[in-house]
MDTraj code that builds the backbone (N, CA, C; nanometers):
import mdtraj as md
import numpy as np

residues = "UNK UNK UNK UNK UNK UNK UNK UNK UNK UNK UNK UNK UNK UNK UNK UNK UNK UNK UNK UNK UNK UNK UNK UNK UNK UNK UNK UNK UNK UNK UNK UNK UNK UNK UNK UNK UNK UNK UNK UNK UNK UNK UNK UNK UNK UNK UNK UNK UNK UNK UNK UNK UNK UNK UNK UNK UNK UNK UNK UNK UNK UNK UNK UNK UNK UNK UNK UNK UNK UNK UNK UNK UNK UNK UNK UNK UNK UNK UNK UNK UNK UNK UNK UNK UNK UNK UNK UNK UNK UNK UNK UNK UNK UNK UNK UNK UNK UNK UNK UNK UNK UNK UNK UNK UNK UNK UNK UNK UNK UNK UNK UNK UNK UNK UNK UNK UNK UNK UNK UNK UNK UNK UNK UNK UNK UNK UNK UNK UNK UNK UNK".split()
xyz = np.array([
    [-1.7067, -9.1638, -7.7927],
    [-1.7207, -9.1550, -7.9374],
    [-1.8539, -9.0905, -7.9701],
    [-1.8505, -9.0134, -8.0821],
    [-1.9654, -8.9061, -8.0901],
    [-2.0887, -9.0116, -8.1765],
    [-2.2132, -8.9705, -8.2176],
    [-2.2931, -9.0389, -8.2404],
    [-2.3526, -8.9900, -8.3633],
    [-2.2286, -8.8609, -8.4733],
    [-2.3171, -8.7735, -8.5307],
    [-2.2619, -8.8085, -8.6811],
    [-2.3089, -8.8456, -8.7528],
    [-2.2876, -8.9185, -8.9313],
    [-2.3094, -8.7409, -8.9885],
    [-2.2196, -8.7823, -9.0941],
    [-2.2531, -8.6694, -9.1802],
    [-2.2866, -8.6824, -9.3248],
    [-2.3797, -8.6515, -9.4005],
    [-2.3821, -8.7198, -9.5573],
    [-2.3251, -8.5331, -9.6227],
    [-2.2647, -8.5553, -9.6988],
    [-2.1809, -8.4291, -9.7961],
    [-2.2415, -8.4583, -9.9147],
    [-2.4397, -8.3949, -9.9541],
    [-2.4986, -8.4242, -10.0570],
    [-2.4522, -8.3985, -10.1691],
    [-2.3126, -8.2980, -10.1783],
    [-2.2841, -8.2553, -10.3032],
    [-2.1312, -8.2873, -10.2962],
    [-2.1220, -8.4020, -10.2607],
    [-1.9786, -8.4172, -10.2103],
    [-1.9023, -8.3781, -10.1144],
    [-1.7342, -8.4348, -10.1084],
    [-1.6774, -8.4068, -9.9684],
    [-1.5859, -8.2614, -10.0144],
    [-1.6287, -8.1269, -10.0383],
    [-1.5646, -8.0033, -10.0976],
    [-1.4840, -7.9949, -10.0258],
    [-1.4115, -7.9244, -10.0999],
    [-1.2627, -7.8169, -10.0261],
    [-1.3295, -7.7138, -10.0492],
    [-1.3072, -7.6363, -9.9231],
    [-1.3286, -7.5143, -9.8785],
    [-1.2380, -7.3971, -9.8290],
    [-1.1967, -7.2911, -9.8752],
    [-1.1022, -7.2206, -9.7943],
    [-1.1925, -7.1607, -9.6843],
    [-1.1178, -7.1839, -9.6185],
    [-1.1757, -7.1222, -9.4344],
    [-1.2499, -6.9251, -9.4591],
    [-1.1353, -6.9092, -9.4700],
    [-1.1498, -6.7579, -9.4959],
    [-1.2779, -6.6900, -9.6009],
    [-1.3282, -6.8126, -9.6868],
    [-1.4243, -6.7514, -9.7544],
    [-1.5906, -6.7886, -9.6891],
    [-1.5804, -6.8706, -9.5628],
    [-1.7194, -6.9408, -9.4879],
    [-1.6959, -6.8570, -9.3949],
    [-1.8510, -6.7610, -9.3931],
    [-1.8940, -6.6645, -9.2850],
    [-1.9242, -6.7370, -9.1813],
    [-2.0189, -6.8300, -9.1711],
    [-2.0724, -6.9356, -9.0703],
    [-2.1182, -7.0404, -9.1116],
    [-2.2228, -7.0316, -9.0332],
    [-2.3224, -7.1286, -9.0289],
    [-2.4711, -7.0695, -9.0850],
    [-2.5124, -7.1912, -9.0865],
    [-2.6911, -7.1586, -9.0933],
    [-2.7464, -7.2571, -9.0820],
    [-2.9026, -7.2744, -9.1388],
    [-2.9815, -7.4157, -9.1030],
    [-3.0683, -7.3740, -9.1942],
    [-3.1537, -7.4691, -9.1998],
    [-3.2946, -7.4367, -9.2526],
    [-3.4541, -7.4091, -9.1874],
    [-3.5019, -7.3279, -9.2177],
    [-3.6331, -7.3114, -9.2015],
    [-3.7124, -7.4129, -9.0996],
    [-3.7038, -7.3805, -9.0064],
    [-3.8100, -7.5093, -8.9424],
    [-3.6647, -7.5976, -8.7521],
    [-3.5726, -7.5643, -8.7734],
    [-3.4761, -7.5756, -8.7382],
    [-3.4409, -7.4242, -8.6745],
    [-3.4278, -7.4849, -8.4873],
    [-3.4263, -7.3238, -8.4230],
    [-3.3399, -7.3478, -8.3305],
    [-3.3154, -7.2427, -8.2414],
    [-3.2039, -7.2593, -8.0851],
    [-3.0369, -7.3049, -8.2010],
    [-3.0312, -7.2101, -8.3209],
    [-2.8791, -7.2212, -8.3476],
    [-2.7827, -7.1071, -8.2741],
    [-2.6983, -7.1868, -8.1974],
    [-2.6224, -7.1030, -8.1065],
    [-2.4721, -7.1336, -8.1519],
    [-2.3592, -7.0815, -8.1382],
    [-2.2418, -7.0741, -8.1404],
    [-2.1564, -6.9957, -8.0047],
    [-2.0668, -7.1315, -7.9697],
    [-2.0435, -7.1133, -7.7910],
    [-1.9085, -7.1603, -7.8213],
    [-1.8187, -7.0696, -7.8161],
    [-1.6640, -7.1500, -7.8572],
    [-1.6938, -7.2455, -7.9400],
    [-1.6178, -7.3123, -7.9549],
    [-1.6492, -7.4107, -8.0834],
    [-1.7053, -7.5263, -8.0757],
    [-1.8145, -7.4951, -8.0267],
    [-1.9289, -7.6044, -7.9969],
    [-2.0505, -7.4788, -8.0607],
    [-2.1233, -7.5774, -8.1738],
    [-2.2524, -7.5602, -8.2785],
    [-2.3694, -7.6269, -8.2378],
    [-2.4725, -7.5424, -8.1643],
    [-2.6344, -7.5998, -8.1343],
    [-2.7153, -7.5604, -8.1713],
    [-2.7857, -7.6657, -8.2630],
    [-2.9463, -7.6222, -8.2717],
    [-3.0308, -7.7283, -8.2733],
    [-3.1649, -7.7271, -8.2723],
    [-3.2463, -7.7937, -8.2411],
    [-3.3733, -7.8205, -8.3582],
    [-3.4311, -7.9268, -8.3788],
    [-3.5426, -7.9494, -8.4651],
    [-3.6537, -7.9523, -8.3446],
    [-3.6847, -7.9055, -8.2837],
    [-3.8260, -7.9154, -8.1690],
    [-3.9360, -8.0163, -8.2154],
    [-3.9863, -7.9987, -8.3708],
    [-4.0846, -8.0723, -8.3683],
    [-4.0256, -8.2370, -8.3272],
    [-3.9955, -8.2778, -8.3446],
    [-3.9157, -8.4738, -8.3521],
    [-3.8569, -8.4420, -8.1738],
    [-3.8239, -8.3193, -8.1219],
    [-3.7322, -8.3259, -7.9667],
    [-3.5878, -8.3308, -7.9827],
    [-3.5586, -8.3764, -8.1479],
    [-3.4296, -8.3027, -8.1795],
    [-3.3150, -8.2291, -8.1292],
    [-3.1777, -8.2399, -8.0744],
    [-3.1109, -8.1511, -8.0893],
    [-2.9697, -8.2208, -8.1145],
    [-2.8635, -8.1394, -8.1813],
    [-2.7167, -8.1224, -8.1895],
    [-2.6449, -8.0360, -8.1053],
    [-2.5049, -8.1524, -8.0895],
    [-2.3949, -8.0282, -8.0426],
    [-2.2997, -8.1104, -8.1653],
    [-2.2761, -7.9979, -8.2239],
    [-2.1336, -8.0321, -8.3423],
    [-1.9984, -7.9859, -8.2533],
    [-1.9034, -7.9974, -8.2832],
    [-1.7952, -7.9698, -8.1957],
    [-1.7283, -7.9359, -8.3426],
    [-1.7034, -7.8203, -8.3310],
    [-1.5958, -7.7266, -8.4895],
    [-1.4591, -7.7630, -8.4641],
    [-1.3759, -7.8291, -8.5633],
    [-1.2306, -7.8764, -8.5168],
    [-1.1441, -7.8020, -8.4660],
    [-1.0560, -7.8225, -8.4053],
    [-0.9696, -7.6546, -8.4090],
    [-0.8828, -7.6627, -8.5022],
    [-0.9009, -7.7567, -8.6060],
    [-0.8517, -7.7333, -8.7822],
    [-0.8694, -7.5944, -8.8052],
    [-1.0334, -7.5805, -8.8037],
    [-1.1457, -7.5142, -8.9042],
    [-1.1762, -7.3763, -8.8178],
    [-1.1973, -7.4350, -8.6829],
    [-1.2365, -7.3122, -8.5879],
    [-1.1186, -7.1762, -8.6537],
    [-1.0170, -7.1477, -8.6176],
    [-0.9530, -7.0580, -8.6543],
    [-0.9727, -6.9829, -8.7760],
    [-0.9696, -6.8358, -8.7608],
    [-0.9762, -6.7561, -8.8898],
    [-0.7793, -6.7955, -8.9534],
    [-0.8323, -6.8633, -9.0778],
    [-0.7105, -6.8613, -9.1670],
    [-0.7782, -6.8407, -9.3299],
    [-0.6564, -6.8581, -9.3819],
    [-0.6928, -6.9067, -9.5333],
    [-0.6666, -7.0519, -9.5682],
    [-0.6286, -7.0915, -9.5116],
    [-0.6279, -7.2519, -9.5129],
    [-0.7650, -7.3593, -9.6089],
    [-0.7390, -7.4076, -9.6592],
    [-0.8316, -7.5054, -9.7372],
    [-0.8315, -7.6226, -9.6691],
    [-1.0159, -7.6776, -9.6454],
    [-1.0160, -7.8071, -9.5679],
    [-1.1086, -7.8867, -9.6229],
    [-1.1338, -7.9829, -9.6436],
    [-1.2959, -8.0721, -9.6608],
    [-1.3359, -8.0960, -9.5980],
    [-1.4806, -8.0387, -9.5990],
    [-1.5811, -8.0634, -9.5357],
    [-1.6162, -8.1779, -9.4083],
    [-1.4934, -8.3082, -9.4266],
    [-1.4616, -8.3953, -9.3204],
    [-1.3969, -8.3449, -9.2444],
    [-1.3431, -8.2063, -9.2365],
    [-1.2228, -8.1408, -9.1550],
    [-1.3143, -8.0170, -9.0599],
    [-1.4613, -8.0191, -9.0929],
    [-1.5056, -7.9070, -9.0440],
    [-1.4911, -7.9198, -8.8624],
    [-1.6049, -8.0312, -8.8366],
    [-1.6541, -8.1179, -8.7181],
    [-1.5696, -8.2029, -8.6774],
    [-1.5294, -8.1999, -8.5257],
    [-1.4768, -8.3019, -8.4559],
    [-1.5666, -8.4120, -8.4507],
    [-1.6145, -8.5301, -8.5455],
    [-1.7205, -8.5714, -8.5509],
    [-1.7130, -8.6941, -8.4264],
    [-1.5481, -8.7413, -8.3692],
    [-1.5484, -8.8344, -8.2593],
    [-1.6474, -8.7444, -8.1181],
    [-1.6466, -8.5924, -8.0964],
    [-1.6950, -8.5244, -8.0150],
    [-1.8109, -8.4444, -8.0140],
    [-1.8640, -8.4721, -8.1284],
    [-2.0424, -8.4397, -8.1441],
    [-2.1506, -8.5140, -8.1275],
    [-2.2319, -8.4782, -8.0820],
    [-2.3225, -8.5531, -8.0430],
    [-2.4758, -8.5367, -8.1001],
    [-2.5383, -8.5926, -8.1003],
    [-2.7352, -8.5374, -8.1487],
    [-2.7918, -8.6230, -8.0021],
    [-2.9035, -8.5738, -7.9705],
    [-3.0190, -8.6494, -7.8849],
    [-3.1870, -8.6518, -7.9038],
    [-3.2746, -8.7059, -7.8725],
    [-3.4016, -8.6851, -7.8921],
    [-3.4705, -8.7164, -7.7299],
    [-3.5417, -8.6100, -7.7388],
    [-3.5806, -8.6221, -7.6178],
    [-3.4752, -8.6347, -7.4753],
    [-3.3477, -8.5530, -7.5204],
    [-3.2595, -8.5693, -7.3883],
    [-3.1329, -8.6445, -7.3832],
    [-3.1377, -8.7511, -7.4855],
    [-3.0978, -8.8888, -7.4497],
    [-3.0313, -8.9389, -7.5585],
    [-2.8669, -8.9367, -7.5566],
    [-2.8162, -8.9503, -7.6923],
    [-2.9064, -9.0682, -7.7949],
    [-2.8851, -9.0226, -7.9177],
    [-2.9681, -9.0701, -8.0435],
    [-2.8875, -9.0245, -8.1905],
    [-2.8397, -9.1567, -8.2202],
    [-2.7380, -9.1318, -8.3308],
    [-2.8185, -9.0807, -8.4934],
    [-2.7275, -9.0237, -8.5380],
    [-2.7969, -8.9219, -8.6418],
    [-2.7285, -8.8966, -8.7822],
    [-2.7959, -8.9176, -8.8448],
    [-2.6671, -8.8552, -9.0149],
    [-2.7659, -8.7409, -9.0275],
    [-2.6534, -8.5974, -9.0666],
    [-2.6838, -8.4919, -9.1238],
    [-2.6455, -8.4636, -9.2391],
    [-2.7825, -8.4276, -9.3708],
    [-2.6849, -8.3169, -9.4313],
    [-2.6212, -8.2579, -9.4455],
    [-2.5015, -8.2184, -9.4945],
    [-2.4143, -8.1046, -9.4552],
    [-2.3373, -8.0758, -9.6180],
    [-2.3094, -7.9028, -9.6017],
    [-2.3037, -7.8334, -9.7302],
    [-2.2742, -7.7107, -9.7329],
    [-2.2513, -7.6257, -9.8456],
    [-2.2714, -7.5268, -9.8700],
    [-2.4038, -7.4748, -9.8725],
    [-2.4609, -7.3226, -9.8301],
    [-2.6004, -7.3151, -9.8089],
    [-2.5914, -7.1198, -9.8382],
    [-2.6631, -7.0793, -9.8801],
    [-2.6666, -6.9495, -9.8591],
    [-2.7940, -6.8744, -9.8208],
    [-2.8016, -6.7404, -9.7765],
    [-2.8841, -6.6856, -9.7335],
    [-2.9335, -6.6103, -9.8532],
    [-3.0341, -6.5805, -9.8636],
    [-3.1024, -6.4798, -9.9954],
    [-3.0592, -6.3516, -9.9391],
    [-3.0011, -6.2925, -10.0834],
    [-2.9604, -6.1373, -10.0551],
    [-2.7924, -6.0846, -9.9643],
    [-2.7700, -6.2575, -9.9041],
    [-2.6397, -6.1671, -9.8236],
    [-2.5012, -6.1916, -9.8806],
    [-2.5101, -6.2787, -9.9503],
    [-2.3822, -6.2651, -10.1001],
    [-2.2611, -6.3318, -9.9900],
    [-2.2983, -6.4448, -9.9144],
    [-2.1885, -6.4697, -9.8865],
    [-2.1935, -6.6628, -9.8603],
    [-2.0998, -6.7104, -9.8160],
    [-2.1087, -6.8809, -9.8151],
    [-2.1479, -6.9058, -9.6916],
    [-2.1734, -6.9912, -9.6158],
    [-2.2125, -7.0201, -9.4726],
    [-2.2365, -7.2033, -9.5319],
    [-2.1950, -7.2859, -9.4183],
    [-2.1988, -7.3660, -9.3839],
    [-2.3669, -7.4477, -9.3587],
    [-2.3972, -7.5440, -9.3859],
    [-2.5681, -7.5658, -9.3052],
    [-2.5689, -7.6921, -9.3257],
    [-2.7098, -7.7275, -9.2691],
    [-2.7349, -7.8537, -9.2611],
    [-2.8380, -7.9383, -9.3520],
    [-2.8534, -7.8327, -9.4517],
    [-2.9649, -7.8845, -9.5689],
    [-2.8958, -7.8153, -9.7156],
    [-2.8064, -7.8635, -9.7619],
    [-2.7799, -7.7322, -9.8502],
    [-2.8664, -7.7349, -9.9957],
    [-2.9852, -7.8035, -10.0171],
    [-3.0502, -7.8198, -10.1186],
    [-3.1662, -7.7004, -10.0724],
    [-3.1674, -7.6785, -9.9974],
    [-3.2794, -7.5213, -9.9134],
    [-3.1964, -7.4391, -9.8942],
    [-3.2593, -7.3000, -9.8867],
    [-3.1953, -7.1790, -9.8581],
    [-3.1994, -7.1724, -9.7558],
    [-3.0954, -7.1246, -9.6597],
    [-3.0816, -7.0299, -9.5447],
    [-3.2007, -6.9371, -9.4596],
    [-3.1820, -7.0023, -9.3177],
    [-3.2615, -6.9301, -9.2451],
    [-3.2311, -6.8284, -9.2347],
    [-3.2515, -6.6240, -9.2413],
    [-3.1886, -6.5822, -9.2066],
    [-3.1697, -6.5283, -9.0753],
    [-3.2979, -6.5747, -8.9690],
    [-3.2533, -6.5792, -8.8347],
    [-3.1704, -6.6563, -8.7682],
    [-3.1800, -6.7426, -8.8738],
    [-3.0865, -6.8981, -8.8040],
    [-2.9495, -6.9263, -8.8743],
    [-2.8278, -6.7759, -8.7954],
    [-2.7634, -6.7952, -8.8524],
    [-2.6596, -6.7538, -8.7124],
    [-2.5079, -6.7956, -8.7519],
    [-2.4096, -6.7623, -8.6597],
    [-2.2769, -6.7472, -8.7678],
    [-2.1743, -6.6577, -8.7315],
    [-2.0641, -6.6191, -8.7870],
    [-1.9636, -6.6461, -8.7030],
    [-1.9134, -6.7226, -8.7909],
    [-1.7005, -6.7280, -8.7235],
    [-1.6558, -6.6044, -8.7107],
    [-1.5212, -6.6303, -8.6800],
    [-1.3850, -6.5128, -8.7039],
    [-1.3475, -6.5284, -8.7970],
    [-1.3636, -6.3782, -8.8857],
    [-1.2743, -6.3762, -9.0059],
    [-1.1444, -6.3412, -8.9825],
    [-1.1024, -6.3388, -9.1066],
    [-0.9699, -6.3430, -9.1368],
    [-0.9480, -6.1801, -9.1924],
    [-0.8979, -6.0824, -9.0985],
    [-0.8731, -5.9201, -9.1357],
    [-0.8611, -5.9367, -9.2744],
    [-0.8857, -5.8179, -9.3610],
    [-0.8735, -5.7931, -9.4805],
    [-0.8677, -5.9084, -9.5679],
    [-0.9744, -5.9700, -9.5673],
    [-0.9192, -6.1155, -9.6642],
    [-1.0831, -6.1446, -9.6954],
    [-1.1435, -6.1637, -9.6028],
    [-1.3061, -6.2335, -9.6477],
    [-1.3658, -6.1195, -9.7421],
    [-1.4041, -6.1624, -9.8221],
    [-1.5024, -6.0698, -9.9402],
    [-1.6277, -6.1404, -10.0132],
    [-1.7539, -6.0421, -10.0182],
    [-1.8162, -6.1861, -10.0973],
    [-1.8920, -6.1593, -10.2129],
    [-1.9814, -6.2517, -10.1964],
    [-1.9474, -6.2833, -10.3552],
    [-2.0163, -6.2345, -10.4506],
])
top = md.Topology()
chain = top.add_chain()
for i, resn in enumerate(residues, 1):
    res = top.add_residue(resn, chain, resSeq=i)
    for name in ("N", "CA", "C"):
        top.add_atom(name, md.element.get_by_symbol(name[0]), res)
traj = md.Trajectory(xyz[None], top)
């Protein structure tokens, strides 16, 4: 059983798949990687890190609509500090990057978007547009 809480600061949204480019994080928050559908990054200062596990709900490019409880396999994610599992609630939200006009997923959505600290799904051919 995974060890990873999620708080949905602006609620639990419906989302259509097809309109979330990725991911992102915030400022201060580094090592975001995307590896099949397993999501890592790390807070270094605290020794911090996540593995989110993306459902294979959500993983797939569709148009499908999900909430935000549908993103993360949350029984199969994990956080640790210093190595060593360490249970965790994250923010989690809508978040955008300045200037790139599109939605992405993150873990602070009251801050803007890192824009190094970012990773993209599979879209959906002729369908994603933004905004």
């Amino acid at each position: 059983m995974g060890n990873v809480g999620f708080n949905y600061t602006r609620g639990n949204l419906n989302v259509c798949r097809a309109y979330i480019k990725g991911f992102t994080v915030q400022a201060g928050v580094t090592n975001l990687t995307l590896v099949g559908q397993l999501l890592h990054f790390e807070y270094t200062p605290a020794a911090l890190a996540w593995d989110l596990v993306i459902s294979d709900e959500f993983f797939p490019a569709t148009s499908n609509v999900y909430s935000f409880d549908h993103v993360f396999n949350a029984a199969a994610s994990f956080s640790y500090a210093s190595g060593s599992p360490f249970g965790t609630i994250i923010n989690f939200g809508l978040m955008y990057i300045p200037g790139e006009g599109s939605f992405r997923l993150g873990t602070e959505p009251s801050l803007s978007g890192d824009p190094l600290q970012s990773v993209d799904l599979a879209h959906v051919a002729n369908y994603w547009l933004p905004i």
